[in-house]
N, C-alpha and C positions, 0 to 999 in steps of 0.2 A: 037464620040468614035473611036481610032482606030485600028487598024487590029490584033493589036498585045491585046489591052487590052479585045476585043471579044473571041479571041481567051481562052485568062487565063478565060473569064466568062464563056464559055461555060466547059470549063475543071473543072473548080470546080464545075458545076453543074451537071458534070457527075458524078465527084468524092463524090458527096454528101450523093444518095444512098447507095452507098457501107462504107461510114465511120458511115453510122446510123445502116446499118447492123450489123458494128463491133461492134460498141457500144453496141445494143442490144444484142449482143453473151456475151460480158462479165460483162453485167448489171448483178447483183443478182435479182435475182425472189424472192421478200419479201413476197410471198404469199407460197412460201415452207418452212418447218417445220425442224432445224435440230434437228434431236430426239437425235443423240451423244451429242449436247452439250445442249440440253433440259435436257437432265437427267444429266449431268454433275455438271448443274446448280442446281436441285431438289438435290443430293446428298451433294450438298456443303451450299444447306440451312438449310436442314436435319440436319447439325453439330450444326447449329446455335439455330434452333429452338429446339430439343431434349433437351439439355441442361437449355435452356430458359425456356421450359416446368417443368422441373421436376425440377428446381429451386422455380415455381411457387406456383406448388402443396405441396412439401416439406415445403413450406414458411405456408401454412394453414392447417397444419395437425397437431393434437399431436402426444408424442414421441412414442405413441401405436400405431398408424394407418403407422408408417414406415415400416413394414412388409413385405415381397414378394420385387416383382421387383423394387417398387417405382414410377411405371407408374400409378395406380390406384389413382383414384381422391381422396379426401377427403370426409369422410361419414357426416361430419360437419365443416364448416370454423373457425379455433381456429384463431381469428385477434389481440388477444392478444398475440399471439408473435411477432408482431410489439410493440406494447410499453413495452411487457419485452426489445426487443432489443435496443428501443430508451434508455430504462431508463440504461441499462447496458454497452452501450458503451459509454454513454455520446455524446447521437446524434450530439444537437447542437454544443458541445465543438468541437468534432473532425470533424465534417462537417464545422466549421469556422475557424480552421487551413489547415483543403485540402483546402478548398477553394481560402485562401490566399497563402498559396506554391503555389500552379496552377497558377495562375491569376500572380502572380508576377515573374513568371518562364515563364509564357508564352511571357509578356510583354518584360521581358529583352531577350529573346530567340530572338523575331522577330527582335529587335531594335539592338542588339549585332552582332548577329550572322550575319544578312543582309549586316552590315556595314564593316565588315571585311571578308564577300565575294567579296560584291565589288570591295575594295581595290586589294584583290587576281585577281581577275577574268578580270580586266582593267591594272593589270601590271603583268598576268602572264609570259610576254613574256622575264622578268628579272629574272637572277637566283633564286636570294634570295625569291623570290614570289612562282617560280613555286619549289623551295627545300621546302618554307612554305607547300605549297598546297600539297604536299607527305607527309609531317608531319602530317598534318591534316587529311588526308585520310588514313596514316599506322595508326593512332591510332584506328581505327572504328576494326581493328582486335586485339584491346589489349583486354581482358577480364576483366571487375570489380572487380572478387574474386582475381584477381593478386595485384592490387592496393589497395583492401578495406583496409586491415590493416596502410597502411600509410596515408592515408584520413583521416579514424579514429580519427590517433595520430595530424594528421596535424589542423584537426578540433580542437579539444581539445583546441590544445595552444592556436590558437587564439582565442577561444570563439565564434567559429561557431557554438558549437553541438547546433543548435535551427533552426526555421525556414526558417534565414535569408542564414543560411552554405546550406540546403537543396537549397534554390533558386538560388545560386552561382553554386551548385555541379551540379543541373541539364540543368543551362544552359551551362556550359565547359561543360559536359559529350554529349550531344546535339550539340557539336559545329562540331564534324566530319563531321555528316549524313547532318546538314543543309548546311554547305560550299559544301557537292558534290551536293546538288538537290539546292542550290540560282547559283553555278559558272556557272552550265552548262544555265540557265536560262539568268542570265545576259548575257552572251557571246554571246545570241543571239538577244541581244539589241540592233539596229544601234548607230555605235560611233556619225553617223551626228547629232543624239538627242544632245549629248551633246556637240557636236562641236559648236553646232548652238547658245546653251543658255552662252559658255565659251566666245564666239565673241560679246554674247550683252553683254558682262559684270557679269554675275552670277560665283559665286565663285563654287569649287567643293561640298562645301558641301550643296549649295543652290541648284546643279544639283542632288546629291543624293535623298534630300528629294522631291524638287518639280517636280523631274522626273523621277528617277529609281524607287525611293520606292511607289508610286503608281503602276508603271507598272509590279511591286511583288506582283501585290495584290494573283492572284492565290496559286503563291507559298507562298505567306502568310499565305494563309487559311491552307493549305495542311502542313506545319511546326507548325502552331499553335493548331491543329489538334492533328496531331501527340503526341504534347510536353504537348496535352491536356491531353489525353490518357494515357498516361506516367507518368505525376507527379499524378494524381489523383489515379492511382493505383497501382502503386509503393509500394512493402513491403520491399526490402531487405537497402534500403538505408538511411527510417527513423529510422528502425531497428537499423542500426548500428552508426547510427548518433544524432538523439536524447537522450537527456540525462534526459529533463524533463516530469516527464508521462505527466501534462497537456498541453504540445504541442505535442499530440499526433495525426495521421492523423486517416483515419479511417478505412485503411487497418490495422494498428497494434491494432487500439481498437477493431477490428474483432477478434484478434486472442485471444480475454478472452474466447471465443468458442470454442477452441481448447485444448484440457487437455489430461494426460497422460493415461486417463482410460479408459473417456467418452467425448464425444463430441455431444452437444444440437442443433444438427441439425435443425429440423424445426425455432427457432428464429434465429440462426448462418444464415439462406437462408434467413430469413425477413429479418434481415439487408442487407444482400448482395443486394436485393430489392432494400431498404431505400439508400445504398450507388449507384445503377444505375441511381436510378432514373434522377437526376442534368443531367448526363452526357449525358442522353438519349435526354432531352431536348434539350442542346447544338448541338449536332451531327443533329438531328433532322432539327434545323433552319441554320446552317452553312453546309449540308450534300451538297449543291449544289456546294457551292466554291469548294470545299474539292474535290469535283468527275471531277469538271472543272480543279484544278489545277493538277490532277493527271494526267488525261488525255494530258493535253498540256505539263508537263514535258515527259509523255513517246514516244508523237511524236517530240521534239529534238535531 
């Protein structure tokens, strides 16, 4: 060894103490408690659960036992406002039209929208891509009740008002918010991935699928999520778009609960129940993607 690399060994082993000190100074202590954002947290579940609760109790009470605050439990479980509400909104009908809007909105959402991110987000650096890409993002500031009327009409002629205009309408209306959270994500894709698959011969669309759009899985989940959430409870757009009551979803078969006089709360809550429930499930088994791909979008 010589004189010169003894030298640098002994200096880094001087230096050594002193950068574990520092480190130690600005480690977080996981064994300290912060109580600001403890209760931060208790307060913001508190919206969640409050609500969730007295949805509950509401769901198993009769119309007599709604009285006072609304917090007190039930003196007897009435479970027969679940199949008043089944049989009155036509459960299974309107839970196998959300189902099919969602699932076929979600599908076109991911496959659509992904692919003409891409395209933006690999030629933003040409006009016409990056005036697109402003087009795309000025709309997320237009409002719906601006537009609804011509949708409407536009619907109509073609013979959209039905499930199939719903799954069109909500993957364009989806198409702003998904282009700003897939651009910023692919952009941070190495171009050498696909340099490397264009040099053995893979064509661009054979780079997209066997190589971008796996590595969206995150923001897959995270857009599919979202579009999940969206079309499943969605009121105002089957509202103004469906024309036949039996392809009704089952936010609107919710509102036969809703009258100008009276309103039959305790079953109107079973349903609401009966309409969580699905969605609970899905969130439930995909809640991991969904917390990973948010996460990795907010650190780009």
């Amino acid at each position: 060894m010589t004189a010169t690399s003894q030298s640098t060994a002994r200096r880094v082993l001087a230096d050594q103490p002193v950068r574990d000190d520092v480190e130690r100074a600005f480690r977080p202590d996981r064994r300290r408690v912060n109580w600001w954002l403890t209760a931060l947290v208790a307060v913001c579940a508190l919206t969640v659960l409050i609500p969730l609760y007295l949805t509950v109790v509401t769901a198993l009470k009769t119309p007599d036992q709604l009285g006072g605050t609304g917090f007190g439990l039930p003196t007897s479980a009435r479970w027969e406002n679940f199949a008043d509400a089944w049989t009155l909104t036509s459960f299974p009908r309107a839970l196998l039209n959300t189902g099919l809007v969602t699932v076929g909105t979600v599908l076109l959402t991911l496959v659509t929208n992904s692919m003409v991110a891409y395209a933006i987000a690999r030629n933003l650096h040409r006009r016409f891509f990056k005036g697109l890409y402003i087009y795309f993002i000025a709309a997320l500031f237009v409002p719906f009740p601006i537009i609804m009327l011509p949708v409407v009409k536009q619907t109509a002629i073609f013979g959209l008002d039905n499930q199939l205009g719903l799954i069109l309408l909500y993957t364009v209306y989806g198409l702003s918010f998904n282009i700003f959270v897939y651009v910023a994500f692919i952009r941070s894709i190495p171009l050498e991935l696909e340099e490397a698959a264009l040099t053995d011969g893979a064509t661009t669309w054979t780079v997209f699928w066997r190589i971008i759009f796996p590595l969206l899985g995150p923001m897959n989940a995270t857009v599919g999520i979202l579009t999940c959430l969206w079309a499943w409870n969605d009121f105002m757009l089957p509202l103004v778009i469906l024309s036949d009551p039996s392809a009704q979803t089952l936010p609107l078969a919710q509102f036969i609960f809703q009258g100008q006089f009276n309103t039959n709360y305790p079953v109107a809550f079973a349903s609401y129940l009966m309409a969580m429930a699905p969605l609970l499930v899905v969130y439930l088994f995909a809640q991991r993607w969904v917390i990973s791909g948010v996460m990795r979008g907010s650190s780009k």
